[in-house]
C-alpha positions in Angstrom: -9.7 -14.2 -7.6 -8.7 -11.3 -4.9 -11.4 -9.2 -3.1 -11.9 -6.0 -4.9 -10.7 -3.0 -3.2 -12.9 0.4 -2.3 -12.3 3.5 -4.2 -11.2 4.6 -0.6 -8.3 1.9 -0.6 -7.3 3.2 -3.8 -6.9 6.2 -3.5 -5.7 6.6 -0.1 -2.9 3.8 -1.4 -2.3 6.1 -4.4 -2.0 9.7 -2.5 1.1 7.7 -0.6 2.4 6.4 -3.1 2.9 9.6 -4.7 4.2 11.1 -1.5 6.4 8.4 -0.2 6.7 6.0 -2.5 10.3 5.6 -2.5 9.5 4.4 1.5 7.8 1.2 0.2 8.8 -2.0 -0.5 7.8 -5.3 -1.8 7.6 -6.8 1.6 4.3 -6.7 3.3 5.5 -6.4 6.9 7.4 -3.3 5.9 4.4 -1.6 4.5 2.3 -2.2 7.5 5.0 -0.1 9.3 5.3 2.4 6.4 1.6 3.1 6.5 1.7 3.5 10.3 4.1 6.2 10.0 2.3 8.2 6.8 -0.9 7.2 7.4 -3.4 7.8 9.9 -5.7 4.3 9.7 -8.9 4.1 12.2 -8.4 0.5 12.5 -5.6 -2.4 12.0 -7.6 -4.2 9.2 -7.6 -0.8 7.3 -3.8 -0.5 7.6 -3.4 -4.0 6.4 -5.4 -3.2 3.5 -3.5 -0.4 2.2 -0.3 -1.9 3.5 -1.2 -5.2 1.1 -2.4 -3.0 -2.1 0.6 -1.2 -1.8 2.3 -4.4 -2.2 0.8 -5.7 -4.7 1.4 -2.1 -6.9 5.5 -2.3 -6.2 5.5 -5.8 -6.9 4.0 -4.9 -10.1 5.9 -1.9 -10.5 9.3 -3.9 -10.6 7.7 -6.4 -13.0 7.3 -3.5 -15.2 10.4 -2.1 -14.8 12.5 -5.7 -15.6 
């Protein structure tokens, strides 16, 4: 089992992908610079959150879509 993520995570995660979700990719490292660039994060371990939630939704995304 994961951690569980805040309602904050989630949505925050959510509101971008709905904005700029063609901008993210299945590649964490990618995210992390996505979410620098859309996102304004108070700290790194806040951008790595969102930047692996947002992972985790495209990965499942194009599990869906297959």
């Amino acid at each position: 089992m994961g951690r569980i993520k805040t309602m904050f995570i989630k949505r925050q995660t959510k509101e971008l992908l709905k904005k700029h979700g063609a901008n993210f990719t299945t590649n964490f490292e990618d995210n992390k610079k996505a979410v620098n660039k859309y996102a304004v994060t108070q700290c790194k371990k806040l951008r790595n959150v969102i930047a692996g939630y947002m992972t985790r939704l495209k990965k499942m995304e194009e599990k869906q879509a297959v």
